[in-house]
Structures are given as C-alpha cells and as structure tokens.
C-alpha positions in Angstrom: 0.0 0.0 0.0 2.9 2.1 0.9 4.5 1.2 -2.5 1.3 2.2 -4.5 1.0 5.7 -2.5 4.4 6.6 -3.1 4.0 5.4 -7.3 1.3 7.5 -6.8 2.8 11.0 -5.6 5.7 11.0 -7.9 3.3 10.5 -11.1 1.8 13.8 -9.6 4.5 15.8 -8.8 6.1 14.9 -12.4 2.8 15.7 -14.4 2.9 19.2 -12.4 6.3 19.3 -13.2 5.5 19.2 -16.9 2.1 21.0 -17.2 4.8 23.9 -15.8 7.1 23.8 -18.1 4.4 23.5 -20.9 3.2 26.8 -19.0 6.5 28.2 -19.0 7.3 27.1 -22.9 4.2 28.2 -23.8 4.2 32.2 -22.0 7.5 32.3 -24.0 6.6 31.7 -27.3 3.9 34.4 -26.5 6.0 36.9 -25.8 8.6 35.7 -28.9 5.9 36.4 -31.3 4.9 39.7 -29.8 8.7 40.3 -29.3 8.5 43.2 -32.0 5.3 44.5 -30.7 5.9 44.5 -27.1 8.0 47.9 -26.7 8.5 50.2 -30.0 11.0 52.9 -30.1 9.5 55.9 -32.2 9.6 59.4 -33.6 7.1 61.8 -34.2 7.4 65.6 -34.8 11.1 65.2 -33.9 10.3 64.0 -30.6 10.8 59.9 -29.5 9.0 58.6 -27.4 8.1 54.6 -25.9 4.9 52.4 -27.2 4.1 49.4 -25.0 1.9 47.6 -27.0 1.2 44.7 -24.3 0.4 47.7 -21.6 -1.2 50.1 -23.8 1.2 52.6 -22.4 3.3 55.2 -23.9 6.2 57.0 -22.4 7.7 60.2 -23.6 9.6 61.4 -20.8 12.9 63.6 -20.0 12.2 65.0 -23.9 12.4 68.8 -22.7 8.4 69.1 -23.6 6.7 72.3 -22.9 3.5 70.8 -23.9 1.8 67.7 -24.4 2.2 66.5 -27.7 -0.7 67.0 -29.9 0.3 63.7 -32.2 -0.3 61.6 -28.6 -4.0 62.2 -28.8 -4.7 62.2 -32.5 -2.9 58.7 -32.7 -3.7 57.0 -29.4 -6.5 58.8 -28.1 -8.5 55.6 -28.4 -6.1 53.0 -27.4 -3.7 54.7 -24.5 -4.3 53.5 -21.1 -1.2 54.8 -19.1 0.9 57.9 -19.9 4.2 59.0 -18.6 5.4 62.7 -19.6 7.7 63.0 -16.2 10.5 64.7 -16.3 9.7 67.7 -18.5 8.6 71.2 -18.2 5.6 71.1 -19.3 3.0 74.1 -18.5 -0.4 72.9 -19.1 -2.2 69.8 -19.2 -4.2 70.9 -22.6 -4.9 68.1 -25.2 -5.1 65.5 -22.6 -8.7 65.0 -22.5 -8.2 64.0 -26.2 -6.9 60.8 -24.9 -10.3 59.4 -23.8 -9.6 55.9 -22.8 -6.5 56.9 -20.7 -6.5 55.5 -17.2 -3.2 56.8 -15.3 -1.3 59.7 -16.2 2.1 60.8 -14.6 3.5 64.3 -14.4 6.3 64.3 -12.3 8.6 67.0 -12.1 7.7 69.7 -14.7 6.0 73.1 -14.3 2.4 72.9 -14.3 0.7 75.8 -12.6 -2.8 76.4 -11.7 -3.4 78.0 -14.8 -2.5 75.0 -16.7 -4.2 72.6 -14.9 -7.6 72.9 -16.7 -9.5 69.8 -18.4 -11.7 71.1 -21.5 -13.7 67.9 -20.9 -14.7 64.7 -18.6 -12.3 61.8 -18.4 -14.3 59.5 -16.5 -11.7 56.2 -17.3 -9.0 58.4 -15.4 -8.7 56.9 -12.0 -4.8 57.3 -11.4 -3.2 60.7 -11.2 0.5 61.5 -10.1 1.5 65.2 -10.3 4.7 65.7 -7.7 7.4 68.3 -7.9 4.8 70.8 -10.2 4.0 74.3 -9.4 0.4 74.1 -7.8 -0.8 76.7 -5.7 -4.9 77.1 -5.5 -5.8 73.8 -4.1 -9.4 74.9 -4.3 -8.8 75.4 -8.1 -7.4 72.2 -8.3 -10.3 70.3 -6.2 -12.8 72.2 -7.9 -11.2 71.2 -11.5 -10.8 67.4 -10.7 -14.5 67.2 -9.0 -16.0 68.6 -12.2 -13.4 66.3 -15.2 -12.4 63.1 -12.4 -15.2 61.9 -11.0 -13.6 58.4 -10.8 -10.3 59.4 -9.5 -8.8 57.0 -7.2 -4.9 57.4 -6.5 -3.9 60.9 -6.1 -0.1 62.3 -5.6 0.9 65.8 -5.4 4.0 65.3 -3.1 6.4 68.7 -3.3 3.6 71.1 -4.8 2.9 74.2 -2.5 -0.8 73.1 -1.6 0.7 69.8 -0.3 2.0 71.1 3.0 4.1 67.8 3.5 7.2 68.8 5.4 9.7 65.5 4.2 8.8 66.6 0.2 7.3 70.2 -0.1 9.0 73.3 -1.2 8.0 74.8 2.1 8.4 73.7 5.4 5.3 73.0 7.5 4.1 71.1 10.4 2.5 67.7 10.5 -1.3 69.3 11.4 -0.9 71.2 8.5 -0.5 68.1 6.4 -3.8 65.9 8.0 -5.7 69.5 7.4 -4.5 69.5 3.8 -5.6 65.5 3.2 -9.1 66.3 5.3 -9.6 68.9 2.9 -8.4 66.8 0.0 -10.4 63.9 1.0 -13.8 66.1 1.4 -13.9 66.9 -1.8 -12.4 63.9 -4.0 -14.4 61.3 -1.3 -13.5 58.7 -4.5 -9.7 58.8 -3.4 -8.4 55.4 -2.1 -4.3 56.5 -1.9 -3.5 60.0 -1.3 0.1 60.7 -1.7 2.0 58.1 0.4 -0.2 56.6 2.2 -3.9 54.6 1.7 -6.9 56.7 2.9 -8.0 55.1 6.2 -11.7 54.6 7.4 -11.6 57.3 10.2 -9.4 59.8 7.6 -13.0 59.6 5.6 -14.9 60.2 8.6 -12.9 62.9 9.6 -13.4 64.1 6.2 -17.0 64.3 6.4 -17.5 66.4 9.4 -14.6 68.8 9.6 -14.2 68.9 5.7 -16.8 71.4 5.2 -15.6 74.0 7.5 -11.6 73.8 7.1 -12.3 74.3 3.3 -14.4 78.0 4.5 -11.5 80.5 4.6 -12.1 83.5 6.0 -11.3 86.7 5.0 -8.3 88.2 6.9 -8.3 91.3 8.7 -5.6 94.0 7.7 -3.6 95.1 10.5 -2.0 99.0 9.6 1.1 99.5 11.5 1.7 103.0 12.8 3.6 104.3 9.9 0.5 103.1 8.0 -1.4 104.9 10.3 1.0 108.2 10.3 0.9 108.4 6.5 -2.9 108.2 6.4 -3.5 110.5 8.9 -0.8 113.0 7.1 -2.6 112.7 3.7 -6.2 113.4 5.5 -4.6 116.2 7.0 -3.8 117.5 3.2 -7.1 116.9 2.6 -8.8 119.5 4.8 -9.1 123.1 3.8 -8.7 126.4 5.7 -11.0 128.5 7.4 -12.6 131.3 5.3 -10.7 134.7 5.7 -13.3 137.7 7.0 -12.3 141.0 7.4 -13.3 143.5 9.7 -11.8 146.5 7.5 -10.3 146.7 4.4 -6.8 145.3 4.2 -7.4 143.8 7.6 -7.3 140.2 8.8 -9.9 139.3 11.8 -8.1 137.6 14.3 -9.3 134.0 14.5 -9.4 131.9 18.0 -6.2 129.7 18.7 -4.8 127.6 21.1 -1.2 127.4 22.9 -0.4 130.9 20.2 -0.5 133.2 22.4 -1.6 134.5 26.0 -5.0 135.6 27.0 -6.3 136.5 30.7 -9.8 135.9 31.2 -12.1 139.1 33.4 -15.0 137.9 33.2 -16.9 140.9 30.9 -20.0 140.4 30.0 -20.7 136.4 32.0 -24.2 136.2 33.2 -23.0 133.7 36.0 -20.4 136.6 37.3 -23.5 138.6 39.0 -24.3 136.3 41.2 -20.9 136.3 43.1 -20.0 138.8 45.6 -16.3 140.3 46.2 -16.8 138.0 49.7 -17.4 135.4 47.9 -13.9 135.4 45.9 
C-alpha cells in the first residue's frame, strides 16, 4: 500500500512538473511572437517617445516638452491607457482629454501651474493621477477642476507642490497638522480617493473628512492690520485733505483775528458772564 501511495505522488509531482514547463514554454513563445510589438522605439514631430503595445502605455519622458504632444491624442486617443510625460517642463495639461480611454497619467517633475491645470472635458476612465514636484498653488482650483473632469479618480499624488503642505517633500516647510488639514480637505472633496500621496486613505481619515471637511475648506477673510507708519501716512494725507478756514475781514486790508490755542496769552475778566453777578467780592 505504501508502495502504491508513493508510485502514486511522484506520477503527480512529475505531471505538475510538466504542465509547468508546458506553462512556461508556452508564456514564452507568446511573448517571442509579440517580441517586435511589445516595446517600440518611435519618432514623431522630432520627438521619440516609448509604445508598449502589451500595456497600452506610452512614455515620452525627460524629452524637454513644454506641452503635451498634440500627435499623442490624435494617434492613441482611443487606445492609451497609461501615460508617462515626467521629467519635462511642461505648463499645461491641454490636449489631454483627447486621450479618452486613458487611465493613469504621470506628471512628475515639470511646471504645471494652476493655470495650466484645466481639463476642457470629462475623463471619467481616469482613475490614477500622479503630479509631484509641479507648481500648484490654488488647491481649491485644483479640487474644484478634478470634482468637475475626475469623477472616478482614485490614486492621487501631489507630493512637493505648494498646496501639499508635507514637510519631508514640499518646497515649504510645515508642520505635520498642517499636512492631516491639507488631506481632510483633499479627501472632502475627492471622497472617490483610495491613496492620497503616500499613504492609503484610512476609514476614520474619511470620517474625519465628512464632518470637519466642510468648515476647514471655508476660509475666512483676513483682517488688515495697519502699522503705525500706515497709520501716520494716512493720517498726514487726510490732513492735506482738509481746507482752511474762510478769511473775514473786519476793514479793508485787515485780517480778523481768528481763536487759537497754545499761540498766544489771554487773561480771562470775566466781561459780559451772566454767572459773574451772582458772586459777591466776599465770595472770591
């Protein structure tokens, strides 16, 4: 019995053994006859770029762009799924809404402001967005920009932009409360996100989100605070702004004297007062 069991695991373990390599032989002669297809080195518009045909990806990357390349979206804008233009200095994000099946997009390191960072259109297949090391500022025109274009957007990096007040990776230095405000905020208004940054979004980070979100994205309005040589210069320019007293005259070529104070001295007898009658010489 012994015997048959052990006849019995060795027939096993050498038909796995085989459907394996048949696996093995098999994945390789896939990717022999897609050899040509699976990675393409091109040139379009003087500029080469990277077509994975197996990924549906395309990479164009450290090429010294200022743009995005119109020829991406007129010749992939139905096929691309992933698109990497890192590495660039690219200003604006225009003509990629033309790519209408893309899925991930990756922007690191160029110079996209908040002016550039405006979709003409809805990508709702766009769930994976990576823009570190850019030049954003307005993260209320950012949120408001991806709630309106992304409403599926899932992954979301903006590691060493100012409105990502990380202290390890932003350009300036804050505190760690500043950072949880900044992915509260973030989280209120993109509730889709799963990954924000470095880090998954946690179950109480989206509870958080949904009562303190509201009121840390209501800014208010800051009161100016004039220092005195504010104060001074105002009060110097009203002064300019008042005008003199009317002359009168009480003959010709004859000022009337006008009341003053600390000018000059004045004594006081008490002529014409109502109130002096009532007081006798005792009395003073």
């Amino acid at each position: 019995m012994d015997l048959i069991d052990s006849l019995t695991d060795s027939v096993d373990i050498t038909l796995a053994r085989r459907k394996k390599s048949m696996e093995i032989s098999k994945r390789e002669k896939m990717l022999e006859s897609y050899g040509s297809t699976l990675k393409e080195e091109k040139e379009e518009d003087g500029i080469q770029y990277t077509v994975f045909q197996m990924t549906r990806s395309l990479s164009c990357a450290n090429r010294e762009l200022t743009s995005v390349p119109g020829f991406i979206g007129e010749h992939y804008g139905d096929w691309l799924v992933r698109l990497d233009l890192s590495f660039n200095n690219i200003l604006s994000i225009n003509g990629i809404t033309q790519c209408k099946t893309l899925e991930e997009l990756i922007l690191n390191c160029n110079d996209i402001s908040d002016e550039g960072f405006c979709f003409s259109s809805q990508m709702p297949n766009l769930v994976n967005l990576v823009l570190n090391n850019n030049s954003l500022k307005d993260i209320g025109h950012f949120l408001k920009q991806c709630q309106n274009s992304l409403p599926n957007i899932s992954i979301l990096s903006l590691h060493g932009n100012p409105i990502c007040q990380d202290s390890l990776l932003a350009k300036c230095a804050d505190d760690e409360e500043d950072y949880e405000r900044y992915r509260i905020t973030v989280l209120h208004s993109l509730p889709t996100l799963t990954f924000l940054d470095s880090r998954c979004v946690s179950a109480n980070e989206k509870e958080e989100a949904a009562k303190r979100g509201d009121f840390l994205t209501r800014v208010a309005k800051p009161k100016i605070v004039e220092t005195s040589g504010e104060k001074q210069s105002k009060s110097k320019s009203a002064a300019l702004d008042f005008k003199p007293l009317p002359e009168t005259r009480t003959h010709q070529n004859m000022k009337a004297q006008k009341a003053s104070a600390a000018r000059e001295k004045y004594h006081y007898k008490g002529n014409h007062s109502e109130g002096n009658r009532f007081i006798t010489d005792g009395q003073l």
